[in-house]
C-alpha positions as CSV (number, residue, x, y, z in Angstrom):
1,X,187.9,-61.8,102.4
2,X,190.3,-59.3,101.1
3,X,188.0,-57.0,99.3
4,X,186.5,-57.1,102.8
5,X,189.4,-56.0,104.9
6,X,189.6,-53.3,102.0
7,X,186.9,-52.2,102.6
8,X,187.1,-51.7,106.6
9,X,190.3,-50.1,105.6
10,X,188.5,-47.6,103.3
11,X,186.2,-47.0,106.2
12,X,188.3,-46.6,108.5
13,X,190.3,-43.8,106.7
14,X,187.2,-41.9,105.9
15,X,187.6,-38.0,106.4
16,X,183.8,-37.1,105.5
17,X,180.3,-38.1,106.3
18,X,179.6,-39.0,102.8
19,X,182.7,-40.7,102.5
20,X,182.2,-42.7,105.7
21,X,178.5,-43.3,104.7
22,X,179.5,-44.6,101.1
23,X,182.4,-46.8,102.5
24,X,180.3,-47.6,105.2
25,X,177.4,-49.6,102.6
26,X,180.5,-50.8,100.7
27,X,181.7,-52.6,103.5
28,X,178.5,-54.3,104.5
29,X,178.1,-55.6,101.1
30,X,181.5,-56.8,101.1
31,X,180.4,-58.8,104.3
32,X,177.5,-60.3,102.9
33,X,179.5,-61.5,100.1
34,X,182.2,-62.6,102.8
35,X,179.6,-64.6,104.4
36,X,178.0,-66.2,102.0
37,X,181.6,-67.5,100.2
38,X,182.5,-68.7,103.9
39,X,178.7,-70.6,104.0
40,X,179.4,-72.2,100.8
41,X,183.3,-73.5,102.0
42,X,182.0,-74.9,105.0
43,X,178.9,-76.9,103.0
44,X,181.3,-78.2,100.3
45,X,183.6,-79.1,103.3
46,X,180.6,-81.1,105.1
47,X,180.0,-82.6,101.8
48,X,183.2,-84.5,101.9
49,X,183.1,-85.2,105.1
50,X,180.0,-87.0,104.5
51,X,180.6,-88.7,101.7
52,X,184.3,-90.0,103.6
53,X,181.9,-91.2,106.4
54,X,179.7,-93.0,104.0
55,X,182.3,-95.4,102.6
56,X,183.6,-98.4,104.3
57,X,187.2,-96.3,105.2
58,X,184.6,-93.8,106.7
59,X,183.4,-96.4,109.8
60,X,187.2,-96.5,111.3
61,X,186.9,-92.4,110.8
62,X,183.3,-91.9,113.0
63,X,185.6,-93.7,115.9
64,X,188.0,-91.4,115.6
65,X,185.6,-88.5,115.7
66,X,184.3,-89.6,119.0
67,X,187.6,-89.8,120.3
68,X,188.6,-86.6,119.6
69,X,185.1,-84.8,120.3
70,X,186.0,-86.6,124.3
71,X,189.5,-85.4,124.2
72,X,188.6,-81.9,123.8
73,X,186.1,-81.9,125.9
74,X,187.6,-83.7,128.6
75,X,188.2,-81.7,131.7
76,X,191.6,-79.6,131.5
77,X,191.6,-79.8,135.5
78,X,192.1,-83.7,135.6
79,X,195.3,-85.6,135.7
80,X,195.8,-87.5,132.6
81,X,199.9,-88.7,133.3
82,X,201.7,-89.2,136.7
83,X,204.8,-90.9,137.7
84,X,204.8,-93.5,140.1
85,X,207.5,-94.5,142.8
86,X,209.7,-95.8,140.6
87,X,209.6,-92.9,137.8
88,X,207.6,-94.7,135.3
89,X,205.0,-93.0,133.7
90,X,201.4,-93.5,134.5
91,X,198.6,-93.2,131.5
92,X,195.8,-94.6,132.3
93,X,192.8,-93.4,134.3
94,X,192.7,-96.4,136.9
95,X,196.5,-96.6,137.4
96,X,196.8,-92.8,137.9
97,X,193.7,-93.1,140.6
98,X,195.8,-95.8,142.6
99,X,198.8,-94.1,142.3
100,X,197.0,-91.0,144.1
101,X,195.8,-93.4,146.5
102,X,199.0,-94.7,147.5
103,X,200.2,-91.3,147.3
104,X,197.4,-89.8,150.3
105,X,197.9,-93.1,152.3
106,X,201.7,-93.1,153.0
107,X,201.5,-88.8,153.5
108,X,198.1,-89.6,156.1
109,X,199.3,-93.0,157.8
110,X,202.6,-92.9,157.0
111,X,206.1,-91.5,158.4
112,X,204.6,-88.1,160.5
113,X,206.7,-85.2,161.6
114,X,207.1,-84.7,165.2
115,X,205.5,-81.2,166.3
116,X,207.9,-79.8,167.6
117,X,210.2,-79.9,164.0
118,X,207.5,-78.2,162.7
119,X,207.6,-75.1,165.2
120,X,211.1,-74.7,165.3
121,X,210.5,-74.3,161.4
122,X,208.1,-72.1,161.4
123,X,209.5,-69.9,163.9
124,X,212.6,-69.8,161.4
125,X,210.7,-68.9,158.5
126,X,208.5,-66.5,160.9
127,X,212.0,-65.2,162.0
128,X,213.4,-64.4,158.9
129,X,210.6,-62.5,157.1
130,X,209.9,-59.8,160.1
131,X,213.8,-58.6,159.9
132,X,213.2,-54.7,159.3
133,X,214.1,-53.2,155.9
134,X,214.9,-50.2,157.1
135,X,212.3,-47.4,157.1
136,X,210.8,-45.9,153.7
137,X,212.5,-42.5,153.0
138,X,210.8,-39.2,151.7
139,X,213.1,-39.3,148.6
140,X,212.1,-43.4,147.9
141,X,208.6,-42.4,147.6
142,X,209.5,-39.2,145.5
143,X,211.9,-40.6,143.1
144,X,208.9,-43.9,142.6
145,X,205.6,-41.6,142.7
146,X,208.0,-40.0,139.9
147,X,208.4,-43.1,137.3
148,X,205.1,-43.9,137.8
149,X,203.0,-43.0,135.1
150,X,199.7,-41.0,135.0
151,X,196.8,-41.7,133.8
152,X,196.7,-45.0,134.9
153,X,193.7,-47.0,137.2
154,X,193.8,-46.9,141.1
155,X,195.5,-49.5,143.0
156,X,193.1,-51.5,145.6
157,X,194.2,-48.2,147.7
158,X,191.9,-46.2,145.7
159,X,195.1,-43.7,145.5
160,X,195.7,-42.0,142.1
161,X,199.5,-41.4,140.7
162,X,198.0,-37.3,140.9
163,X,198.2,-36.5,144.4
Protein backbone atom coordinates (compact mmCIF):
# COMPACT_ATOMS: atom_id res chain seq x y z
CA UNK A 1 0.00 0.00 0.00
CA UNK A 2 2.72 2.34 0.58
CA UNK A 3 4.84 1.73 -2.39
CA UNK A 4 1.41 2.50 -3.92
CA UNK A 5 0.80 5.90 -2.47
CA UNK A 6 4.52 6.41 -3.64
CA UNK A 7 3.91 5.95 -6.53
CA UNK A 8 0.72 8.25 -7.11
CA UNK A 9 3.02 10.69 -5.40
CA UNK A 10 5.69 10.19 -8.10
CA UNK A 11 2.97 10.71 -10.55
CA UNK A 12 1.71 13.30 -9.41
CA UNK A 13 4.90 15.47 -9.27
CA UNK A 14 5.82 14.56 -12.79
CA UNK A 15 7.17 17.54 -14.84
CA UNK A 16 7.57 15.63 -18.32
CA UNK A 17 5.65 13.30 -20.62
CA UNK A 18 8.09 10.66 -20.25
CA UNK A 19 8.32 11.09 -16.69
CA UNK A 20 4.46 11.03 -16.24
CA UNK A 21 4.22 8.04 -18.76
CA UNK A 22 7.02 6.01 -16.76
CA UNK A 23 5.46 6.81 -13.31
CA UNK A 24 2.31 6.46 -14.73
CA UNK A 25 3.01 2.27 -15.59
CA UNK A 26 4.78 2.28 -12.27
CA UNK A 27 1.80 3.15 -10.49
CA UNK A 28 -0.54 0.69 -12.17
CA UNK A 29 1.74 -2.06 -11.33
CA UNK A 30 1.95 -0.97 -7.93
CA UNK A 31 -1.96 -1.26 -7.92
CA UNK A 32 -2.05 -4.67 -9.19
CA UNK A 33 0.31 -5.69 -6.51
CA UNK A 34 -1.96 -3.56 -4.12
CA UNK A 35 -4.80 -5.61 -5.13
CA UNK A 36 -3.78 -8.72 -5.15
CA UNK A 37 -2.10 -8.43 -1.32
CA UNK A 38 -5.60 -6.93 -0.31
CA UNK A 39 -7.36 -10.30 -2.19
CA UNK A 40 -5.17 -12.55 -0.33
CA UNK A 41 -5.91 -10.61 3.37
CA UNK A 42 -9.44 -10.77 2.84
CA UNK A 43 -9.27 -14.78 1.84
CA UNK A 44 -7.06 -15.64 4.78
CA UNK A 45 -9.58 -13.47 6.84
CA UNK A 46 -12.62 -15.59 5.47
CA UNK A 47 -10.59 -18.61 6.23
CA UNK A 48 -10.84 -17.96 9.86
CA UNK A 49 -13.98 -16.94 9.94
CA UNK A 50 -14.93 -20.16 8.58
CA UNK A 51 -13.12 -22.26 10.38
CA UNK A 52 -14.56 -20.12 13.88
CA UNK A 53 -18.01 -20.98 12.36
CA UNK A 54 -17.29 -24.56 11.98
CA UNK A 55 -16.58 -25.37 15.62
CA UNK A 56 -19.09 -25.78 18.26
CA UNK A 57 -18.18 -21.95 19.76
CA UNK A 58 -18.90 -20.98 16.03
CA UNK A 59 -22.99 -21.87 16.25
CA UNK A 60 -23.50 -19.08 19.19
CA UNK A 61 -21.31 -16.76 16.54
CA UNK A 62 -23.81 -17.40 13.23
CA UNK A 63 -26.58 -15.81 15.78
CA UNK A 64 -24.77 -13.11 16.32
CA UNK A 65 -24.02 -12.53 12.65
CA UNK A 66 -27.64 -12.37 11.95
CA UNK A 67 -28.15 -10.01 14.51
CA UNK A 68 -25.88 -7.66 13.50
CA UNK A 69 -26.49 -8.06 9.54
CA UNK A 70 -30.54 -6.85 10.91
CA UNK A 71 -29.17 -4.12 13.04
CA UNK A 72 -27.39 -2.48 10.20
CA UNK A 73 -29.80 -2.94 8.02
CA UNK A 74 -32.66 -1.87 9.99
CA UNK A 75 -34.22 1.29 8.93
CA UNK A 76 -32.37 4.51 10.36
CA UNK A 77 -35.93 6.31 10.16
CA UNK A 78 -37.69 4.07 12.80
CA UNK A 79 -37.96 4.71 16.43
CA UNK A 80 -36.00 2.25 18.34
CA UNK A 81 -36.29 4.06 22.22
CA UNK A 82 -39.03 6.42 23.57
CA UNK A 83 -39.95 7.50 26.98
CA UNK A 84 -43.23 6.97 28.21
CA UNK A 85 -45.45 9.16 30.75
CA UNK A 86 -43.60 8.43 33.47
CA UNK A 87 -39.87 8.95 32.03
CA UNK A 88 -38.99 5.37 31.71
CA UNK A 89 -37.41 4.21 28.81
CA UNK A 90 -39.14 2.34 26.14
CA UNK A 91 -37.05 -0.55 24.07
CA UNK A 92 -38.94 -2.70 22.63
CA UNK A 93 -40.82 -2.59 19.30
CA UNK A 94 -44.37 -3.36 20.74
CA UNK A 95 -44.13 -1.09 23.81
CA UNK A 96 -42.72 1.82 21.67
CA UNK A 97 -45.95 1.18 19.16
CA UNK A 98 -48.36 1.57 22.21
CA UNK A 99 -46.69 4.27 23.62
CA UNK A 100 -47.29 6.21 20.14
CA UNK A 101 -50.72 5.04 20.33
CA UNK A 102 -51.44 6.52 23.52
CA UNK A 103 -49.44 9.35 22.54
CA UNK A 104 -51.99 10.20 19.10
CA UNK A 105 -55.06 9.28 21.16
CA UNK A 106 -54.87 11.78 24.18
CA UNK A 107 -53.40 14.80 21.32
CA UNK A 108 -56.72 13.63 18.85
CA UNK A 109 -59.49 12.89 21.65
CA UNK A 110 -58.05 14.39 24.28
CA UNK A 111 -57.82 17.97 26.05
CA UNK A 112 -58.47 20.42 22.65
CA UNK A 113 -57.67 24.10 22.44
CA UNK A 114 -60.42 26.40 22.11
CA UNK A 115 -60.14 28.38 18.60
CA UNK A 116 -60.19 31.24 19.52
CA UNK A 117 -56.58 30.78 21.80
CA UNK A 118 -55.26 29.74 18.79
CA UNK A 119 -56.06 33.06 16.79
CA UNK A 120 -55.21 35.33 19.30
CA UNK A 121 -51.71 33.35 18.96
CA UNK A 122 -51.31 33.49 15.75
CA UNK A 123 -52.16 36.96 15.24
CA UNK A 124 -49.21 37.53 17.99
CA UNK A 125 -46.74 35.69 16.23
CA UNK A 126 -48.20 37.20 12.79
CA UNK A 127 -47.82 40.55 14.66
CA UNK A 128 -44.45 40.30 15.61
CA UNK A 129 -42.68 39.12 12.49
CA UNK A 130 -44.23 42.05 9.98
CA UNK A 131 -42.60 44.89 12.35
CA UNK A 132 -40.53 46.89 9.61
CA UNK A 133 -36.70 46.74 9.79
CA UNK A 134 -36.19 49.69 8.57
CA UNK A 135 -35.46 50.11 4.78
CA UNK A 136 -32.22 48.61 3.08
CA UNK A 137 -29.73 51.45 2.50
CA UNK A 138 -27.48 52.02 -0.69
CA UNK A 139 -24.28 51.78 1.51
CA UNK A 140 -25.77 48.21 3.26
CA UNK A 141 -25.83 46.64 -0.07
CA UNK A 142 -22.37 48.30 -1.06
CA UNK A 143 -20.37 47.54 1.95
CA UNK A 144 -22.11 43.41 1.59
CA UNK A 145 -21.93 43.15 -2.38
CA UNK A 146 -18.26 44.21 -1.14
CA UNK A 147 -17.29 41.05 1.29
CA UNK A 148 -18.77 38.89 -0.88
CA UNK A 149 -16.53 37.03 -2.84
CA UNK A 150 -16.29 36.41 -6.62
CA UNK A 151 -16.14 33.71 -8.40
CA UNK A 152 -18.64 31.97 -6.58
CA UNK A 153 -22.16 30.07 -8.05
CA UNK A 154 -25.46 32.11 -8.42
CA UNK A 155 -27.93 32.24 -5.74
CA UNK A 156 -31.62 30.95 -6.73
CA UNK A 157 -31.67 34.74 -8.11
CA UNK A 158 -29.57 33.80 -10.83
CA UNK A 159 -27.60 37.13 -9.80
CA UNK A 160 -23.80 36.94 -9.96
CA UNK A 161 -21.44 38.84 -7.17
CA UNK A 162 -20.05 40.78 -10.84
CA UNK A 163 -22.67 43.13 -11.51
Amino acid sequence: MREKQEKYKALVGSRTDEEREVNRIQYRNANKEAKKAVAVVKNKAYEKLYQRLNSKEGENEVFKLVRAGKRRTRDLSSVRCIKDEDGKVLVEDYKVQERWQSYFYKLFNGERFEVSQCTEHLAQEEQQNSTPCGLITREEVKETLRKMKAGKAVGPDGISVKI
